[in-house]
C-alpha positions in Angstrom: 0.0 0.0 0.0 1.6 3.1 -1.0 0.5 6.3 0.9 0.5 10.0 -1.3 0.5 13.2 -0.1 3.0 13.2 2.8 4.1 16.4 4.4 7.5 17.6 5.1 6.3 17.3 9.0 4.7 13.9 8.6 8.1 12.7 7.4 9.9 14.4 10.1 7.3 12.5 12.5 7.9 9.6 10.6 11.8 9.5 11.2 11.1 10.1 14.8 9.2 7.1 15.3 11.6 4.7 13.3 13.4 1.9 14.9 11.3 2.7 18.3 8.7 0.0 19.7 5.5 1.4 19.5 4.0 3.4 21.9 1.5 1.6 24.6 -1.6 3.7 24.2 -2.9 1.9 20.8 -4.8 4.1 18.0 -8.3 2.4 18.8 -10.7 1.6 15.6 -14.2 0.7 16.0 -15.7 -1.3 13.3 -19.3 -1.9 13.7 -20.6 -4.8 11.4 -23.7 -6.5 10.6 -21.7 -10.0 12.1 -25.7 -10.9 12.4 -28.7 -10.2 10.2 -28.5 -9.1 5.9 -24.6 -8.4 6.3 -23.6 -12.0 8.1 -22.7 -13.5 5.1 -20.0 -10.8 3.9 -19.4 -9.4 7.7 -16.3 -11.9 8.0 -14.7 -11.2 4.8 -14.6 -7.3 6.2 -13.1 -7.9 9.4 -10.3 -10.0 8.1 -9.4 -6.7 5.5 -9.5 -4.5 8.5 -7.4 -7.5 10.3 -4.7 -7.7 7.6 -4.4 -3.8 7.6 -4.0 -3.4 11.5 -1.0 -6.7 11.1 0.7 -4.6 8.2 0.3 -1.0 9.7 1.5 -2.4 13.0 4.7 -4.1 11.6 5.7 -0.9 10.0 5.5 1.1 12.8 1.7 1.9 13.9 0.7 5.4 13.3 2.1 8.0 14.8 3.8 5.4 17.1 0.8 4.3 18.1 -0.6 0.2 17.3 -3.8 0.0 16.1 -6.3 -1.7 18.3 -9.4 -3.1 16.1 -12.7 -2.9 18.5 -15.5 -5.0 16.7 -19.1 -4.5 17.0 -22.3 -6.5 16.3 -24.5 -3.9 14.5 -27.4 -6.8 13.5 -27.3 -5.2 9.9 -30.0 -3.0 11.5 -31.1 0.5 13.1 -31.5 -0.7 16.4 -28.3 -3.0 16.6 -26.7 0.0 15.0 -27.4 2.4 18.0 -26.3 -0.3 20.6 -23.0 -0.7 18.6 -21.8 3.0 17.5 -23.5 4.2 21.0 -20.9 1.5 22.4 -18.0 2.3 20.2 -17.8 6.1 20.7 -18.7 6.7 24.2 -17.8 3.2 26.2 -14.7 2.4 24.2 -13.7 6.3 22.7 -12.6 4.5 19.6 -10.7 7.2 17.6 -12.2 6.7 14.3 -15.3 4.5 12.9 -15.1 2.9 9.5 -16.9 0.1 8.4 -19.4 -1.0 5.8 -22.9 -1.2 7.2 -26.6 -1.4 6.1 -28.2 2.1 5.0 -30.6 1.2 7.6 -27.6 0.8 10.6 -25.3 3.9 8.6 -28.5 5.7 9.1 -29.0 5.0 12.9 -25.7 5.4 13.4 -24.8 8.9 12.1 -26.9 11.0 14.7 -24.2 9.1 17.3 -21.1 9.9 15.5 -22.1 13.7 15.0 -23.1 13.5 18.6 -19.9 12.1 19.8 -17.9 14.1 16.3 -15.8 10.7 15.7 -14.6 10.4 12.4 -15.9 7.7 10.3 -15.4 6.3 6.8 -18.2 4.6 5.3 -16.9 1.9 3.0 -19.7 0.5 1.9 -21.1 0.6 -1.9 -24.5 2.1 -1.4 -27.5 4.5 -2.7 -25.9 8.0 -2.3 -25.8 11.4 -0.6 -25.9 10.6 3.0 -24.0 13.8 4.0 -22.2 14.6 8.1 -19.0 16.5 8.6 -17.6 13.6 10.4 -18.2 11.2 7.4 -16.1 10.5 4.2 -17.2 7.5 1.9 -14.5 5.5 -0.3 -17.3 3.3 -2.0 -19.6 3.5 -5.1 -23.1 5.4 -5.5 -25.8 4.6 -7.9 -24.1 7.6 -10.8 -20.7 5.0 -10.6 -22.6 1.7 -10.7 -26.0 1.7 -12.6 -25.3 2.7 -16.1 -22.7 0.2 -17.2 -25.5 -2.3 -16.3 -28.3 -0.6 -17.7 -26.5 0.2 -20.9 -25.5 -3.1 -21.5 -28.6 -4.7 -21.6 -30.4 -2.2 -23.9 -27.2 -2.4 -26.3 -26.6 -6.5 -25.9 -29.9 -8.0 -25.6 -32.2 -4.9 -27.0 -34.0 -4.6 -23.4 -36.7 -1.8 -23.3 -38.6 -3.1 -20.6 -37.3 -3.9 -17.1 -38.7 -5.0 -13.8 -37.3 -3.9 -10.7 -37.2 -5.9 -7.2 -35.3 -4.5 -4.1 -35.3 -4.7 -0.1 -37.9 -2.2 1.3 -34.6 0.4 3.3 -33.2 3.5 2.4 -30.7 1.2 -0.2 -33.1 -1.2 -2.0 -35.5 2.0 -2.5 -32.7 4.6 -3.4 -30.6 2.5 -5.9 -34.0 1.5 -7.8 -35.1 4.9 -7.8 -32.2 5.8 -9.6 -32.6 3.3 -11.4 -36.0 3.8 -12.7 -35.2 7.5 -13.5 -31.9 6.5 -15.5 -33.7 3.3 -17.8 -36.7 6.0 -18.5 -34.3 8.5 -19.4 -32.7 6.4 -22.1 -35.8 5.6 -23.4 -36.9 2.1 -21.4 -39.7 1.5 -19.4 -40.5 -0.3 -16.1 -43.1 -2.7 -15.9 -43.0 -3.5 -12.2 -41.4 -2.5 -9.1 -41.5 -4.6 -6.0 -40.3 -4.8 -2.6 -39.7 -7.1 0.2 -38.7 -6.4 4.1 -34.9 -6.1 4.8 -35.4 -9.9 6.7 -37.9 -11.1 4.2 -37.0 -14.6 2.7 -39.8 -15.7 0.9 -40.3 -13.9 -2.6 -42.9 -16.3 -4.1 -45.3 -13.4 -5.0 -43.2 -11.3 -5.9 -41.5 -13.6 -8.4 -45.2 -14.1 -9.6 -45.5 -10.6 -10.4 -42.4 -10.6 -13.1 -43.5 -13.4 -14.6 -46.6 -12.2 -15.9 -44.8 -9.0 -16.4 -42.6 -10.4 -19.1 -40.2 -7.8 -19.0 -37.0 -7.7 -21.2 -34.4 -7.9 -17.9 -34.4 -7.6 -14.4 -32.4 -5.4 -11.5 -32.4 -5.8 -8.5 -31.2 -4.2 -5.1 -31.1 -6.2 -2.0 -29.7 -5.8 1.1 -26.3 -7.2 1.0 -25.6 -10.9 2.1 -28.6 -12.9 2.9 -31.6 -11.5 0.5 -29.1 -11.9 -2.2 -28.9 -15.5 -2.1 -32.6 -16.3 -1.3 -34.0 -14.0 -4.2 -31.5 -15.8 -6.3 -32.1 -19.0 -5.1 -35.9 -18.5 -5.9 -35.4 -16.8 -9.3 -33.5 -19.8 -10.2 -35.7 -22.6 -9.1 -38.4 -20.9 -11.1 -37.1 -21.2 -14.0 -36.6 -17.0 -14.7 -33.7 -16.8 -16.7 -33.6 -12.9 -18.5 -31.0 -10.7 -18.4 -30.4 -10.2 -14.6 -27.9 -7.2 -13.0 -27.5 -7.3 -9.5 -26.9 -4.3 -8.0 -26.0 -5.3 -4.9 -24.3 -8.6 -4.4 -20.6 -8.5 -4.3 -18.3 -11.3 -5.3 -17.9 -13.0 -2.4 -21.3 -13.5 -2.0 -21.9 -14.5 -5.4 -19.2 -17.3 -4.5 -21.9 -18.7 -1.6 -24.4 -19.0 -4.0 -22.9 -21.6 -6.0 -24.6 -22.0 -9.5 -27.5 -19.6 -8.4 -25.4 -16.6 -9.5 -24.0 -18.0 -12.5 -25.4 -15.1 -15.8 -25.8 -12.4 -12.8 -24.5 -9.4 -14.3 -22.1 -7.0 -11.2 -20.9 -4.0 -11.3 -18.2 -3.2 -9.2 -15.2 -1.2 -7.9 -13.2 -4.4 -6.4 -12.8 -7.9 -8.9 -10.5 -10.2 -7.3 -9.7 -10.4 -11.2 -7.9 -7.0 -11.0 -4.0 -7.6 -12.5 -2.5 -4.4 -10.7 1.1 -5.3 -8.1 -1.3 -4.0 -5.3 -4.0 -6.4 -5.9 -2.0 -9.5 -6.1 0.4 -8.7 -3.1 -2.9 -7.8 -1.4 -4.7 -11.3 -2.2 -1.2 -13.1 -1.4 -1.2 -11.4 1.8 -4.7 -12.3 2.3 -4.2 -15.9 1.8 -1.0 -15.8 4.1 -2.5 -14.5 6.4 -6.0 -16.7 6.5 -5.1 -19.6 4.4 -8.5 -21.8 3.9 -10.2 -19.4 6.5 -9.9 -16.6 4.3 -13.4 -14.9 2.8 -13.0 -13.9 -0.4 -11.9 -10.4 -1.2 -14.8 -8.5 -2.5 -16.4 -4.8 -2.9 -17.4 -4.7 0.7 -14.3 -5.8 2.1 -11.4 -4.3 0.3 -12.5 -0.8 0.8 -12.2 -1.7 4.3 -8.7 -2.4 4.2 -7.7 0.7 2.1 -9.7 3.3 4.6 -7.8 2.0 7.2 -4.6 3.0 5.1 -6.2 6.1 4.2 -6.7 7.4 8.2 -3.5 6.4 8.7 -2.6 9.0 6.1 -4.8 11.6 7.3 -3.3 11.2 10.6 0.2 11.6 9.2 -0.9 14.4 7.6 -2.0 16.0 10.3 0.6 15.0 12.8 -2.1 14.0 15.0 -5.2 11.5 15.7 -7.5 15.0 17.0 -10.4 14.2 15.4 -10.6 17.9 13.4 -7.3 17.5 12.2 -8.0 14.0 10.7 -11.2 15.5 9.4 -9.2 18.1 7.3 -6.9 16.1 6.1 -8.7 13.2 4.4 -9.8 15.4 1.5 -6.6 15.4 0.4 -4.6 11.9 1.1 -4.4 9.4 -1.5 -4.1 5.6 -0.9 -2.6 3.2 -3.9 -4.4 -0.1 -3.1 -6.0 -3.1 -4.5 -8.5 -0.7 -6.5 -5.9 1.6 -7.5 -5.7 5.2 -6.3 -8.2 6.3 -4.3 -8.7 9.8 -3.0 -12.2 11.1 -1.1 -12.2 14.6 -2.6 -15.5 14.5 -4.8 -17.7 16.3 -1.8 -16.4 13.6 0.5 -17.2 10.4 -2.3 -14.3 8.9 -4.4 -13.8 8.8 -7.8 -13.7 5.4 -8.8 -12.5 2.7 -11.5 -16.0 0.4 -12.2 -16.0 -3.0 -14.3 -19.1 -5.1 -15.6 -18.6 -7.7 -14.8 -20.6 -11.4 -15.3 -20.5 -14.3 -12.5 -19.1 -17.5 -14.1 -19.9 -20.9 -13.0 -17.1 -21.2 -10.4 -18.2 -18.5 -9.1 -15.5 -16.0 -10.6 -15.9 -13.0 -12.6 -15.8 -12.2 -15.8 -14.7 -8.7 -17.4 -16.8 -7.4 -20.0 -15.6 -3.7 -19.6 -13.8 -1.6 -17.6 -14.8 2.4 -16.7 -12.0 4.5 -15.8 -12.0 7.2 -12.9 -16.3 7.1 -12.9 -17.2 10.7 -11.2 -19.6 10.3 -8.2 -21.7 13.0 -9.2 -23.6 15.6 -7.0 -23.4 13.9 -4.1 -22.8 16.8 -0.5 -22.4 20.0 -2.1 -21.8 21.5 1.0 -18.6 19.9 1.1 -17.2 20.7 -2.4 -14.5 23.2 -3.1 
């Protein structure tokens, strides 16, 4: 991981600090996690990227001197988990910084706690856009990043005019189909059907009905992350719907859990374990050093994880300091060179991102069909740009 941006004080800090053991009172990162709930299924794979980026960090020196301590929190992929855990993290354990990837619902809950308590946090989570604090960055994809290579390709491949839409009935199910909806009608498609099911619903019989007679062209849809993934797929599957289907939520490792269920899902997605870079393949050997047949595999949800951690460690050299202002100002302008390429949180607190479409193969892997270079996030917290 290569960190940009140093200053001359930051390397004089730097110098300080080398060849001395690190200091005893540890730089303290709460991550709350859905390790229950939705987000169970891809919760591990996050906690061993944070895990491998606390090891690395540490070995090189800390930050500031300081090892990183990693405080975990059950969030139950929800609101009210969500309050237990950040209320738990910033006020019981004074964790220096949050950052995690979390439901909209839990992010949500969450954020009134960490402008209360004004901890830093980086959201690295993919997810429907313009959640706004001055304590928050985001290093993940919105909706203007991820929806159109999706869309686009299945009017220009397979002709599709008509779509049907099925998401998780929260703030991310509803906001990415919105989006959605506006950008197929836009280009001149139509949607036949849009259809939700609770954020713990399992059983999409009815709803699966409903597109049927619909006969639409191709599907979307947007379901929480981990669990609602694999039952909608599972049910799409077993009857017998096999159109044109773009997933806008599930993320590779996930797709791997599903077995042949996922095989024709169309992603599209910041992270591919696929990627050739240096970065990403020391990353993944490191991974598998590291986790050997325990590891999860590397995904969308995960590896931004691992690079925010880089990126706070950054901010604080930057800044000379963990305060939670100074870390605030800084991370507008460091840079981290990791497994998804450069990354930099300067778009009104959103990142600029590489995206590839991508289509689930049969083991599970992913296949390249194109690659989107530096994708703008768009109008996302305008009272953070300049």
């Amino acid at each position: 991981m290569s960190i940009k941006k140093l200053s001359a004080a930051t390397l004089l800090a730097i110098g300080a600090f080398a060849g001395s053991t690190l200091a005893e009172e540890p730089v303290k990162i709460g991550i709350p996690v859905g390790l229950s709930g939705a987000n169970s299924v891809v919760a591990p794979s996050v906690v061993q990227s944070a895990e491998l980026a606390a090891e690395e960090i540490n070995a090189a020196g800390g930050i500031l001197g300081h090892p990183i301590e990693l405080v975990v929190a059950d969030d139950g992929s929800g609101a009210q988990g969500a309050q237990r855990a950040f209320d738990s993290l910033v006020f019981q354990s004074e964790v220096d910084v949050l950052i995690s990837m979390e439901t909209s619902a839990a992010r949500n809950a969450g954020l009134p706690i960490v402008n209360r308590g004004q901890v830093p946090y980086i959201y690295t989570s993919f997810y429907e856009g313009r959640s706004c604090s001055p304590w928050m960055y985001i290093n993940a994809w919105v909706p203007e990043q991820q929806v159109a290579p999706i869309v686009d390709h299945f009017m220009a491949e397979y002709e599709a005019k008509t779509f049907f839409l099925i998401g998780s009935d929260y703030a991310f199910g509803r906001g990415m189909l919105e989006f959605t909806r506006t950008y197929v009608e836009a280009n001149g498609g139509e949607i036949l059907g849009e259809e939700y099911l609770p954020m713990d619903g399992s059983d999409w019989t009815a709803i699966i009905s409903q597109l049927r007679s619909a006969a639409p062209d191709a599907l979307i849809t947007s379901t929480a992350g981990g669990a609602p993934n694999v039952t909608l797929t599972k049910q799409l599957r077993a009857a017998g719907v096999n159109i044109p289907y773009g997933n806008l939520a599930v993320d590779e490792g996930t797709a791997k859990t599903m077995g042949g269920d996922a095989t024709g899902i169309y992603i599209a997605a910041s992270y591919l374990t696929s990627i050739p870079s240096d970065e990403n393949q020391d990353f993944l050997a490191a991974m598998e050093t590291k986790f050997g047949e325990d590891l999860k595999t590397p995904n969308d949800l995960s590896v931004p994880q691992y690079e925010a951690i880089y990126a706070y460690k950054a901010a604080a050299e930057m800044a000379g300091s963990v305060e939670p202002q100074a870390i605030i100002d800084a991370l507008d302008d460091v840079a981290v060179t990791g497994p998804r390429g450069t990354i930099q949180m300067n778009a009104q607190r959103h990142a600029p991102l590489t995206m590839y479409l991508g289509q689930v193969q049969a083991d599970g892997s992913v296949e390249v069909i194109s690659t989107f270079e530096d994708v703008d996030p768009g109008e996302q917290c305008p009272q953070f740009a300049g």
